[in-house]
Kinemage of the C-alpha trace (Angstrom):
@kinemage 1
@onewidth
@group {chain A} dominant
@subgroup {mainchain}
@vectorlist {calphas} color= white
{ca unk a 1} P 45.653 1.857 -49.131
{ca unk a 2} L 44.561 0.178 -45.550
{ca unk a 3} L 42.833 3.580 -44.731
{ca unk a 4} L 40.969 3.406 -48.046
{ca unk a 5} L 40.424 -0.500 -47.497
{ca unk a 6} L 39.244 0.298 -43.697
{ca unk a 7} L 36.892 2.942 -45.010
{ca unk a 8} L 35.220 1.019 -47.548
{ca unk a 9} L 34.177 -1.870 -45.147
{ca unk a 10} L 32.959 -0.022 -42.782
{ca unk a 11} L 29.833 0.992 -44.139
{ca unk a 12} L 28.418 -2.581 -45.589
{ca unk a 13} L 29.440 -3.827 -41.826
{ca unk a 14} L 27.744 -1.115 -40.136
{ca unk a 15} L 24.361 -1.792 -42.362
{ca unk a 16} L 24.558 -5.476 -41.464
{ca unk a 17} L 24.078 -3.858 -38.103
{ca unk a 18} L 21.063 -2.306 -38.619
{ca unk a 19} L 17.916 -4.239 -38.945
{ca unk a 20} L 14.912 -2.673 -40.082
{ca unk a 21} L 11.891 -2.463 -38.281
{ca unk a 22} L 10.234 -4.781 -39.395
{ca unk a 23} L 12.751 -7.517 -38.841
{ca unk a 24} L 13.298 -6.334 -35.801
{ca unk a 25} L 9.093 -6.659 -34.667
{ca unk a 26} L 9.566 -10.217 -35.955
{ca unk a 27} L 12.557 -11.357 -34.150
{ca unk a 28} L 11.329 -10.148 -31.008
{ca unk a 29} L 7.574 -11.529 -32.400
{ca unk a 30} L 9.611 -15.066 -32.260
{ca unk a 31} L 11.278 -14.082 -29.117
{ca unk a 32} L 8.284 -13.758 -27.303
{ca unk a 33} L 6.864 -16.966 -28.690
{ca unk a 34} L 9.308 -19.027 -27.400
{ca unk a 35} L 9.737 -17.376 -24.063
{ca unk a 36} L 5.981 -18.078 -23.397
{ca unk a 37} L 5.260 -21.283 -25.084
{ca unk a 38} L 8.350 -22.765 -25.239
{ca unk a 39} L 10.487 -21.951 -22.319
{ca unk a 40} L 9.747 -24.300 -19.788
{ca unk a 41} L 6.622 -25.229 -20.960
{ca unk a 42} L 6.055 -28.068 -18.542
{ca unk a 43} L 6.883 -26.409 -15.739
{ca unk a 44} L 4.985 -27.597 -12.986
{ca unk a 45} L 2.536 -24.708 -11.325
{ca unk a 46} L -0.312 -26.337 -9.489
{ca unk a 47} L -3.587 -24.070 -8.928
{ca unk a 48} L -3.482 -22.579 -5.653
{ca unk a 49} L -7.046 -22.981 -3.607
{ca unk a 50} L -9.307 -19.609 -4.229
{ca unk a 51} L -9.444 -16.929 -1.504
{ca unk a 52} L -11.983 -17.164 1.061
{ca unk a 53} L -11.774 -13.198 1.742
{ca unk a 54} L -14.436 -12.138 -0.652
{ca unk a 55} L -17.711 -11.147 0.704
{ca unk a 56} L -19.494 -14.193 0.263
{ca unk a 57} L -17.120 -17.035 1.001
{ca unk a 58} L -16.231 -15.215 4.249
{ca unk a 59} L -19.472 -15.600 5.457
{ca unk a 60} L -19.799 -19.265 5.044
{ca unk a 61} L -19.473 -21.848 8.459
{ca unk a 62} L -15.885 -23.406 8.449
{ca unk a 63} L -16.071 -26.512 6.411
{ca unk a 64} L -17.724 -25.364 3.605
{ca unk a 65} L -15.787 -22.234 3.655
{ca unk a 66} L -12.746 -24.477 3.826
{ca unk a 67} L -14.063 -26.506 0.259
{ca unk a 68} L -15.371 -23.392 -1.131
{ca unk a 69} L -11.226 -22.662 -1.460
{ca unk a 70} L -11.415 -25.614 -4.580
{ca unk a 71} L -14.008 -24.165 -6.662
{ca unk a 72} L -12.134 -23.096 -8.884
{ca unk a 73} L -10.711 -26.922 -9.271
{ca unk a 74} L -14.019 -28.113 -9.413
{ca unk a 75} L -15.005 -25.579 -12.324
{ca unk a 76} L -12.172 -26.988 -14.422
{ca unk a 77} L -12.748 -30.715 -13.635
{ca unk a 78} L -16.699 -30.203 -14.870
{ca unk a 79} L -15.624 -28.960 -17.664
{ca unk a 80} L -13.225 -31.632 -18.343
{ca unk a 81} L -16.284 -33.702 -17.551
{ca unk a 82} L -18.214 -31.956 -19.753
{ca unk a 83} L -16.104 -32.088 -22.942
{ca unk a 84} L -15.267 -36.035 -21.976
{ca unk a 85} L -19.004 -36.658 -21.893
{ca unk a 86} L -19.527 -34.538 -25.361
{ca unk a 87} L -16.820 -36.904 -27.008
{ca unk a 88} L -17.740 -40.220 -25.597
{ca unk a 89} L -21.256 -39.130 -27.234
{ca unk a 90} L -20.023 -38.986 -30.335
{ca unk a 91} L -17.608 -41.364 -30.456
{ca unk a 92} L -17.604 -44.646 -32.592
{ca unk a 93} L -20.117 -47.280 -31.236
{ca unk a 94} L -22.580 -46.794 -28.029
{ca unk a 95} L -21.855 -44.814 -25.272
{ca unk a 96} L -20.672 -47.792 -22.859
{ca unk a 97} L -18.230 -49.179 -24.793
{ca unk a 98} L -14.453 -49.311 -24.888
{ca unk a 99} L -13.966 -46.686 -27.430
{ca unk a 100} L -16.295 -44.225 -25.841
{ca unk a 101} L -14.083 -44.251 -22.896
{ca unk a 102} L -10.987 -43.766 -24.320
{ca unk a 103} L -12.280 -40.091 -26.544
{ca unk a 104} L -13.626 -39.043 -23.607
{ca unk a 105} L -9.964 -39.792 -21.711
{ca unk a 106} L -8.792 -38.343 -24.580
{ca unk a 107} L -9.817 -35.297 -24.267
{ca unk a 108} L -10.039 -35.007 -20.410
{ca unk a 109} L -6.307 -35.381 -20.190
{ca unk a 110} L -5.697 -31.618 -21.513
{ca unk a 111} L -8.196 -30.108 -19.004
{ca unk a 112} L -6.807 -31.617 -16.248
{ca unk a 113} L -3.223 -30.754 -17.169
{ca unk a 114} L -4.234 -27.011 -17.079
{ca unk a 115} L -4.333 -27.424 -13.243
{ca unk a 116} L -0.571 -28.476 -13.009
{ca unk a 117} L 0.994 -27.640 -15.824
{ca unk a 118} L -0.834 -25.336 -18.086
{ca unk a 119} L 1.150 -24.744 -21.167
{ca unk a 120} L 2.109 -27.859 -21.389
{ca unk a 121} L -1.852 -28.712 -21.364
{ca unk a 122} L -2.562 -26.139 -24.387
{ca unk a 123} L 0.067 -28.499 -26.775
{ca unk a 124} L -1.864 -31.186 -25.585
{ca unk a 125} L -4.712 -30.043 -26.616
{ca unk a 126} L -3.585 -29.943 -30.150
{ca unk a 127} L -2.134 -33.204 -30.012
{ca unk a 128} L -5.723 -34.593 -28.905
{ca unk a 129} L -7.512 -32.582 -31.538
{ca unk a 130} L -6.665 -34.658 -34.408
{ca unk a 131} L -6.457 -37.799 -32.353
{ca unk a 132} L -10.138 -37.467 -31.220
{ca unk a 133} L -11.379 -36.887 -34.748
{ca unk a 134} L -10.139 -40.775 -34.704
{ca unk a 135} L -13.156 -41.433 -32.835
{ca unk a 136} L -15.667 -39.225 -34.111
{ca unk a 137} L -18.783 -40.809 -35.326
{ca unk a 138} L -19.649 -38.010 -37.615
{ca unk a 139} L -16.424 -38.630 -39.938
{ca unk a 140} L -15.154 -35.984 -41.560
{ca unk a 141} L -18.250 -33.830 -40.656
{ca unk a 142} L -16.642 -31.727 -37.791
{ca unk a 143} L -13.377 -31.303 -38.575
{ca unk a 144} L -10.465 -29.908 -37.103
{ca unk a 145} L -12.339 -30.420 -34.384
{ca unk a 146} L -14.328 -32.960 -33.406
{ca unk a 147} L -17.329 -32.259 -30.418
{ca unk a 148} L -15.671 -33.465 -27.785
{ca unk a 149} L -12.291 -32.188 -28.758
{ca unk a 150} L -14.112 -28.501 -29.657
{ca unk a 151} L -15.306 -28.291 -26.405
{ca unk a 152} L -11.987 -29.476 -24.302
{ca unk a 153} L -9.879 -26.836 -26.268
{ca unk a 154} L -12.420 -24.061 -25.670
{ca unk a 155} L -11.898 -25.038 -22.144
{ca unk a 156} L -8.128 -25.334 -22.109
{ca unk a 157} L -7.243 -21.905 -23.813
{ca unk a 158} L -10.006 -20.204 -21.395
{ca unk a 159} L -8.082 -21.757 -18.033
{ca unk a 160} L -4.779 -21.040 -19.788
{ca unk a 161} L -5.562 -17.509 -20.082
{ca unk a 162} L -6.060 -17.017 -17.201
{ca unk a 163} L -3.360 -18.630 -15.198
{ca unk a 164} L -0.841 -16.738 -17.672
{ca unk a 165} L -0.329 -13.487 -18.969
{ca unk a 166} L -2.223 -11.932 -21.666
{ca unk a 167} L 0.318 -12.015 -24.621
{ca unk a 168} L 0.646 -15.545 -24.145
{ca unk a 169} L -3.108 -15.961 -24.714
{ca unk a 170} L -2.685 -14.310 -28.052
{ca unk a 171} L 0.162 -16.894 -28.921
{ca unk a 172} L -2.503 -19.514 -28.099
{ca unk a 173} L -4.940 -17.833 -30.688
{ca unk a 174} L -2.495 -17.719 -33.106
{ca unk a 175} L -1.612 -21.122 -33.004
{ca unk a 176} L -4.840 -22.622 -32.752
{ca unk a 177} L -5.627 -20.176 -35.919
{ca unk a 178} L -2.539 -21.564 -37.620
{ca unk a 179} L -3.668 -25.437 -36.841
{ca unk a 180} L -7.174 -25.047 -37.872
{ca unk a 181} L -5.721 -23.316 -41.541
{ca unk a 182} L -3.402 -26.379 -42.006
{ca unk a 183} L -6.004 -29.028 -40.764
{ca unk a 184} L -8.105 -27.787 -43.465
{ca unk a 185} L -5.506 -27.637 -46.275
{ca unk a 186} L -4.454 -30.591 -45.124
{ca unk a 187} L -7.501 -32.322 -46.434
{ca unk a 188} L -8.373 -30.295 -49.151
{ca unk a 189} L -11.402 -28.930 -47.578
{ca unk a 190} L -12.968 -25.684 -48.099
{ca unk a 191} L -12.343 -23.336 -44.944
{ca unk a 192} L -15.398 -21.466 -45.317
{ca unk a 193} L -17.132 -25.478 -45.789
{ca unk a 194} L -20.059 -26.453 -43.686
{ca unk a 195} L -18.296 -29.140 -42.016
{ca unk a 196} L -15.250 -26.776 -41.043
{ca unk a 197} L -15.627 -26.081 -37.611
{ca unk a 198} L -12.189 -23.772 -37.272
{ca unk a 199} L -14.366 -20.673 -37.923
{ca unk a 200} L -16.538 -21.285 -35.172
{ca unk a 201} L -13.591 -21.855 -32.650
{ca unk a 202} L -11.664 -19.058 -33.635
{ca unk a 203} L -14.575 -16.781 -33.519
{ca unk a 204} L -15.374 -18.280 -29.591
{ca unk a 205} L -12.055 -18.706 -28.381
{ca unk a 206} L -11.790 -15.078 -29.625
{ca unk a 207} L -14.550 -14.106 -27.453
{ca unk a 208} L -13.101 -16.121 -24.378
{ca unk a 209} L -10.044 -14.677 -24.291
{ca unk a 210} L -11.148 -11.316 -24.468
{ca unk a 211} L -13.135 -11.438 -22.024
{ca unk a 212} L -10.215 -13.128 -19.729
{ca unk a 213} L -7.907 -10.195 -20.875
{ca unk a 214} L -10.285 -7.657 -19.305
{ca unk a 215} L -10.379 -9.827 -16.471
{ca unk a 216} L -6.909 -9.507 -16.196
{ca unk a 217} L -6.898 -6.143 -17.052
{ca unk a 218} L -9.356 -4.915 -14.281
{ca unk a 219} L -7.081 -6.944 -11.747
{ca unk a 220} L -3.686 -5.081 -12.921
{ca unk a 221} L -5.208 -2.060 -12.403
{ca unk a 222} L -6.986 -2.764 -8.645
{ca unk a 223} L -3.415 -3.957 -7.514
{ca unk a 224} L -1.913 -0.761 -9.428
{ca unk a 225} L -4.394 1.702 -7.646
{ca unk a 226} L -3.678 -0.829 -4.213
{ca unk a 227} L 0.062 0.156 -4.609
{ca unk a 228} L -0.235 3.948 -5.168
{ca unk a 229} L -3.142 4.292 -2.500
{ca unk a 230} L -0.245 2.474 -0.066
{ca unk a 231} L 2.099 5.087 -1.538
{ca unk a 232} L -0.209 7.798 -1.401
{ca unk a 233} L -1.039 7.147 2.030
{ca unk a 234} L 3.097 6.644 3.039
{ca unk a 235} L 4.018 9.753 1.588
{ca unk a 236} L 1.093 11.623 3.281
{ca unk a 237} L 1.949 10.541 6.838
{ca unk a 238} L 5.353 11.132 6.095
{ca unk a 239} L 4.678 14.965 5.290
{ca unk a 240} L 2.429 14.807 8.051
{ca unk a 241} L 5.313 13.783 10.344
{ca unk a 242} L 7.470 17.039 8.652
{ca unk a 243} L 4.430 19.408 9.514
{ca unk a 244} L 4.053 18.479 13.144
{ca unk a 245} L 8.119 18.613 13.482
{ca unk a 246} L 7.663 21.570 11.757
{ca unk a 247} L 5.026 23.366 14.101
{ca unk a 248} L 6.958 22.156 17.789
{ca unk a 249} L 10.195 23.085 16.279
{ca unk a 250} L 8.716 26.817 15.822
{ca unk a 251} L 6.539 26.282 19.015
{ca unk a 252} L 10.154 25.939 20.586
{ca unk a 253} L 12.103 28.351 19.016
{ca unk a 254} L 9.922 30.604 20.560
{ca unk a 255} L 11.026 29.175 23.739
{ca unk a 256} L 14.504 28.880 23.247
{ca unk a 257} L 14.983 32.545 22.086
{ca unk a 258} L 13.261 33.799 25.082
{ca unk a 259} L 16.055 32.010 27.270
{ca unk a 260} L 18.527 32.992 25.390
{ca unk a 261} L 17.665 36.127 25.643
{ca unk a 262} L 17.479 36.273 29.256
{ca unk a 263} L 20.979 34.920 29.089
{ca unk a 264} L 21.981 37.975 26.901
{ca unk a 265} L 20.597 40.563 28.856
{ca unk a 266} L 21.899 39.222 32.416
{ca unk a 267} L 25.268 38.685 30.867
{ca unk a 268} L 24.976 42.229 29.894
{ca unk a 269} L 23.756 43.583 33.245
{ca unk a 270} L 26.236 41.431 35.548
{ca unk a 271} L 29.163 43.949 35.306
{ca unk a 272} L 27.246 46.163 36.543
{ca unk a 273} L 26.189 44.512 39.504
{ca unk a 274} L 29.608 44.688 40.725
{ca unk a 275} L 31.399 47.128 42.409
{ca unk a 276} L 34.392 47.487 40.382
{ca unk a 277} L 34.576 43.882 38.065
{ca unk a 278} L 38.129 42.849 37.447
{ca unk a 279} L 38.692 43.094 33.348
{ca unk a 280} L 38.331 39.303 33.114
{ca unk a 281} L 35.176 39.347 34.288
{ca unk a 282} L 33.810 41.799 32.517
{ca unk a 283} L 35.632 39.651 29.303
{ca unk a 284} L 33.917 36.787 30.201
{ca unk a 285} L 30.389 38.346 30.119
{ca unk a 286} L 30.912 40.434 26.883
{ca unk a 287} L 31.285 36.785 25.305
{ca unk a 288} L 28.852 35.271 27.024
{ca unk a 289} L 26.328 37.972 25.803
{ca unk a 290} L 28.793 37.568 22.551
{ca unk a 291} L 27.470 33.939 21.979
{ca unk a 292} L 23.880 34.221 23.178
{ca unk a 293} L 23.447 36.991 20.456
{ca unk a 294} L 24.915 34.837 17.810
{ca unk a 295} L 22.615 31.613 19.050
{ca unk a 296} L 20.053 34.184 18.990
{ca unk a 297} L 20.642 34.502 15.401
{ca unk a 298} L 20.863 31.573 14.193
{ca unk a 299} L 17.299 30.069 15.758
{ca unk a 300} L 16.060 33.188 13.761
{ca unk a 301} L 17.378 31.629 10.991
{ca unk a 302} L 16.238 27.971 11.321
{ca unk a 303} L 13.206 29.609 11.678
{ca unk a 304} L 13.171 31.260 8.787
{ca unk a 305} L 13.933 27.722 7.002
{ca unk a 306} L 10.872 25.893 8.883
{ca unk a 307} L 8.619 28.490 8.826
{ca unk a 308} L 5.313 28.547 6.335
{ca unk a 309} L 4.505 31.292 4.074
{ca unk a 310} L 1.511 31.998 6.244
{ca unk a 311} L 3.295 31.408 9.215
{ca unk a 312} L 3.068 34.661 11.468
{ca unk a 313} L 4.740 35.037 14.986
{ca unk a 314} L 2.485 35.085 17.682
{ca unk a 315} L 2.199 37.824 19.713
{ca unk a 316} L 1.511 36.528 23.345
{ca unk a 317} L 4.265 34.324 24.731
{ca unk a 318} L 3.859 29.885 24.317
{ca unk a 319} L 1.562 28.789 26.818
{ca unk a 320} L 2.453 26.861 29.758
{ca unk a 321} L -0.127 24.827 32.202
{ca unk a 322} L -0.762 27.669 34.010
{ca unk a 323} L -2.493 28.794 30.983
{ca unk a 324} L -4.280 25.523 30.946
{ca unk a 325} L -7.953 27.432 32.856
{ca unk a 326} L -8.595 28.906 29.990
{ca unk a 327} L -8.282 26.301 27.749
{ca unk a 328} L -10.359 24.401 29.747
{ca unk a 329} L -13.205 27.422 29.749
{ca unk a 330} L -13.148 27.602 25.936
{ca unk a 331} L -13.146 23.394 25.895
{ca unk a 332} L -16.319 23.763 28.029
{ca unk a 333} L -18.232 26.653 26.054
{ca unk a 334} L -17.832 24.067 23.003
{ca unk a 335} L -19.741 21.725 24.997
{ca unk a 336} L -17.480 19.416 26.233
{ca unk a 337} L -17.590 18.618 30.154
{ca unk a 338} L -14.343 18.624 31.558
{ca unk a 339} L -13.169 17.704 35.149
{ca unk a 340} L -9.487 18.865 35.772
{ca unk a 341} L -7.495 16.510 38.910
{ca unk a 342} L -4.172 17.791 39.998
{ca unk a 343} L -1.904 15.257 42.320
{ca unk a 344} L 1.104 15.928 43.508
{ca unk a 345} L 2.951 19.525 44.567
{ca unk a 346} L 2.352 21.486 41.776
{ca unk a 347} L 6.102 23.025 40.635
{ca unk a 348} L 7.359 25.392 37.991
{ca unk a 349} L 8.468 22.981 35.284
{ca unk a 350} L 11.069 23.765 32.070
{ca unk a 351} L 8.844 25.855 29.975
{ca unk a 352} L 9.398 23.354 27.010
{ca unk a 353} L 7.875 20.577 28.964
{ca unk a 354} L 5.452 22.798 30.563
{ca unk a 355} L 4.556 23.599 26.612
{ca unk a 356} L 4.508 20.152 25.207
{ca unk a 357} L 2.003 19.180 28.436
{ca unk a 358} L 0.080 22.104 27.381
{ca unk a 359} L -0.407 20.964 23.227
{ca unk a 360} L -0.813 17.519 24.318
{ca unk a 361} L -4.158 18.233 26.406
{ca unk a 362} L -5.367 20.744 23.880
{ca unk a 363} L -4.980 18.310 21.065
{ca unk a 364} L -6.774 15.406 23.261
{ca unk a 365} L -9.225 17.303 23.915
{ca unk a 366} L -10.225 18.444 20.247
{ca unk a 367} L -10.231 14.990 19.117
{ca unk a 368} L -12.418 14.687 22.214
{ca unk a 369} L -14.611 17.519 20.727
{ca unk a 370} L -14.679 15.874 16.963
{ca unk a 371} L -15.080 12.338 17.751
{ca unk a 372} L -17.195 11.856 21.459
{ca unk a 373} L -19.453 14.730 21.045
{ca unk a 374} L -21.561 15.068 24.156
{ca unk a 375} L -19.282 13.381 26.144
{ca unk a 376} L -17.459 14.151 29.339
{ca unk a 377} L -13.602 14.411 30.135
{ca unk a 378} L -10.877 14.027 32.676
{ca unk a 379} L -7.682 15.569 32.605
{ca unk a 380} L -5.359 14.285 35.044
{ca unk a 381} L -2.150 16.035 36.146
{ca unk a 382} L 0.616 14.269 38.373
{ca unk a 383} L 3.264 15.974 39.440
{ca unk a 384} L 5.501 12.866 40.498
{ca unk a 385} L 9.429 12.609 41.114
{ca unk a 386} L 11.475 13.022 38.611
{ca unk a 387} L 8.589 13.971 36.262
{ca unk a 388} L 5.129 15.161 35.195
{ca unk a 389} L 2.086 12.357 34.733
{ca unk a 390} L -0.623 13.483 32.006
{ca unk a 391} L -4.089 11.170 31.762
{ca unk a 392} L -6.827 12.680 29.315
{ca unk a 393} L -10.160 10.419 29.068
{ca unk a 394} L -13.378 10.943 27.868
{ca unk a 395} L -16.429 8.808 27.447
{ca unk a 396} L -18.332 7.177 24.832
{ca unk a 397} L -20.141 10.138 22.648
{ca unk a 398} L -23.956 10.884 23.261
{ca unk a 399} L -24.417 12.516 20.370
{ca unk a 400} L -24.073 11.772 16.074
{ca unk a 401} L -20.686 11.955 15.319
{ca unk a 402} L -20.326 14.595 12.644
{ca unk a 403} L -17.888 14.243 9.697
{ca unk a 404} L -14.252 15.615 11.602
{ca unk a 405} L -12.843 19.274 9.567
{ca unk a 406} L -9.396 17.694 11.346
{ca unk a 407} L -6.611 16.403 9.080
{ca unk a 408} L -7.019 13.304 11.748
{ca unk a 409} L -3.460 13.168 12.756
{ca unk a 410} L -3.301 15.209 16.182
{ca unk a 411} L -1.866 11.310 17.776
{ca unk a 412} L 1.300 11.662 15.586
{ca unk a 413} L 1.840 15.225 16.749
{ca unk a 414} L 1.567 13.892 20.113
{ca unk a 415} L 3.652 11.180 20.271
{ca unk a 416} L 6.208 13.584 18.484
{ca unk a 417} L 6.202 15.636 20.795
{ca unk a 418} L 6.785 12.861 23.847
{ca unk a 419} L 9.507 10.795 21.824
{ca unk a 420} L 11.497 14.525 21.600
{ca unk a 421} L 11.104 14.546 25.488
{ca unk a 422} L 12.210 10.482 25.792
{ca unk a 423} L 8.860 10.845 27.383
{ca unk a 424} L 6.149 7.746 27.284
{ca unk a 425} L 2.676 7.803 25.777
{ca unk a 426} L -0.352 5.266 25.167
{ca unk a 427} L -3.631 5.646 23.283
{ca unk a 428} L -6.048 3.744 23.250
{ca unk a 429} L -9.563 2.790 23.267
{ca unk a 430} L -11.800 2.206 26.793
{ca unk a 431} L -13.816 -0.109 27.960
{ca unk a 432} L -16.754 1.626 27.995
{ca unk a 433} L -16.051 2.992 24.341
{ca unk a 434} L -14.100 6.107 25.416
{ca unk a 435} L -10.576 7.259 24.291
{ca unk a 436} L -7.638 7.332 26.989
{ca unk a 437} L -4.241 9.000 26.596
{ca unk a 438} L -1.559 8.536 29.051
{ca unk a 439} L 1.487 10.365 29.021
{ca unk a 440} L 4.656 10.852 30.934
{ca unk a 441} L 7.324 13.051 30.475
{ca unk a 442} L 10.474 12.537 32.400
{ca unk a 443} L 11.791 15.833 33.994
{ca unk a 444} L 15.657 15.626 35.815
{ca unk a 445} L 15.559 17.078 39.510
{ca unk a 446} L 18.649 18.748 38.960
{ca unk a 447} L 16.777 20.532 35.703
{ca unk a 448} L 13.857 21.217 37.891
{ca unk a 449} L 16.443 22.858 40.557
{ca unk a 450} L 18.345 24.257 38.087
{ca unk a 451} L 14.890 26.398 36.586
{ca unk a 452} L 14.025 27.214 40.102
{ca unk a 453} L 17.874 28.664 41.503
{ca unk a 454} L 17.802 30.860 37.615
{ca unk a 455} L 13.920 32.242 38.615
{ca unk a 456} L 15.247 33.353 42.499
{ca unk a 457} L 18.316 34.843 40.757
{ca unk a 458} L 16.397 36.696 38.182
């Protein structure tokens, strides 16, 4: 019996569950209604000052640029104005008097609450409405809304609007359609009546809101297309980043598996070398040739991970600064004039530092080439203590600047290549309106010795 009991209340309690759609389109309908109108409705939010960024306003002198930041204060307060003026016009009695005053304050009140707090302003604007038809002069001949009161409410929902989000400018609509309906039932007037002026407002107020939700609309999207051009641009330097580590991480394999297999083959050679090797010896070169093989194989490897599907090895060894001449020849039949300074006693270098010198003035000079055409160029070489000094300038170009075929990032691969090095770099504009880049790249004596005792050996 409780099984049978259990399973016949399940189902009415399960249905009280579910809500059709409908209810459910009101409820949240109601939700929304009081979250925007409701919820904190006199919150205080004063109207910041207006940009001075724009195009026009940035070219103003300082003080007026400075009061051009409250225009959009003074809009508000002349149409408060405005609507107070409307109202005091047709008020009860002249112009001057005592009553004129007060339906003009009457109405003002709402406009200028829309620059503090502005949904608290759009209930006081319906408050006034029916409090200014008090003081209309015309009687019952503009009603729900008098002039004066028409005219501050047109301005109040239109300020509204825009300081708050669109949906809440419908709710606004809505209940200024609802209070015009029951203003006019109210009374027992006709709605479609001469007098009734809650067509009119509806119909305007319709207008002005529309055209402040495609205000509001165009915004949303500029600071949507903002964001993804930010992200756009992110996500493109970071690939950017991957390609260059990409291209010196093959650059270097290149370099590395030479070495190593230098190591492999003298390892393999030594025992021979030796009149009669004692079996340890011959051990301990069988795994050093062991290991270089296997290192061997696994920079294949990485390579195979890094490399491009159009990648293809080169054929001629990485170049090294000896090879720098003819880069300098080919620089020169482009058209660029190039002056090459060497300081210092010139020294066999680690060939990966002797490379990353190398792609560094190649890459300097093709942004030379793209961006100072006509110009001339300096490449300075140090060979200092404890490293090598690199100093590419060129002048100011002579000639138009064509649009650059380059993806515009040769810097980054620079400076990737010093920070792997713990080198130093700076680029930067000249004086004169050249480009400079300085570079140094630290290189250990006892690395330096080190190259030199392996290259006597060899």
């Amino acid at each position: 019996m409780t099984e049978t009991t259990q399973t016949q209340t399940t189902p009415p309690r399960g249905g009280a569950k579910s809500r059709s759609p409908e209810y459910r389109l009101a409820v949240d309908a109601l939700r929304g209604l009081r979250q925007e109108l409701f919820h904190d409705a006199f919150a205080y939010r004063p109207l910041p000052r207006m940009s001075v960024d724009g195009p026009i306003t940035r070219r103003l002198p300082g003080r007026l640029r400075w009061y051009a930041g409250w225009t959009p204060h003074t809009v508000v307060l002349a149409g408060g104005l405005l609507a107070a003026a409307i109202a005091a016009d047709s008020s009860v009695g002249n112009l001057g008097d005592v009553t004129a005053m007060i339906a003009g304050l009457i109405v003002l009140v709402p406009v200028l609450l829309t620059l503090v707090r502005p949904v608290a302003a759009f209930w006081a604007s319906i408050v006034a409405a029916p409090v200014a038809a008090v003081f209309n002069d015309g009687g019952g001949s503009d009603w729900p809304w008098s002039p004066g009161a028409f005219a501050a409410h047109l301005v109040v929902l239109t300020v509204v609007a825009f300081r708050t989000r669109p949906r809440t400018a419908a709710w606004m609509w809505v209940l200024t359609a609802c209070y015009g309906i029951l203003g006019e039932a109210a009374f027992g007037s006709d709605y479609y009546s001469s007098n009734s002026n809650a067509g009119p407002m509806l119909f305007i107020s319709a207008l002005a809101l529309l055209a402040v939700a495609v205000v509001h609309i165009r915004r949303t999207a500029e600071r949507q297309v903002i964001a993804q051009q930010t992200v756009t641009e992110h996500e493109r330097s970071k690939r950017t980043l991957l390609e260059e580590r990409t291209t010196i991480a093959r650059e270097l394999h290149d370099v590395v598996a030479h070495h190593m297999s230098v190591v492999a083959i003298q390892a393999e050679a030594a025992p021979y070398r030796v009149e009669n090797p004692p079996p340890e010896l011959e051990h301990a070169f069988a795994v050093i040739r062991e290991n270089a093989v296997i290192a061997l194989s696994e920079l294949r490897r990485v390579l195979g991970v890094v490399r491009a599907e159009d990648y293809e090895a080169p054929d001629a060894p990485q170049p090294t600064l000896a090879d720098l001449n003819g880069l300098l020849t080919n620089v020169r039949n482009a058209g660029l004039t190039v002056e090459k300074v060497i300081t210092g006693a010139v020294r066999e270098l680690p060939q990966g530092i002797e490379l990353s010198a190398y792609r560094i003035v190649q890459e300097a000079l093709s942004n030379a080439l793209r961006h100072a055409p006509g110009a001339s160029a300096r490449v300075e070489i140090g060979y200092v203590l404890g490293g090598l000094g690199l100093r590419i300038v060129n002048g100011p170009a002579t000639e138009p600047v064509k649009p650059s075929p380059g993806a515009g990032h040769g810097i980054t691969g620079m400076r990737e290549r010093v920070t792997m090095l713990n080198g130093e770099m700076m680029a930067a504009a000249t004086d004169d309106g050249g480009y400079e880049v300085t570079v140094f790249l630290p290189v250990p004596v006892s690395d330096t010795e080190t190259s030199r005792d392996s290259g006597d050996s060899v």
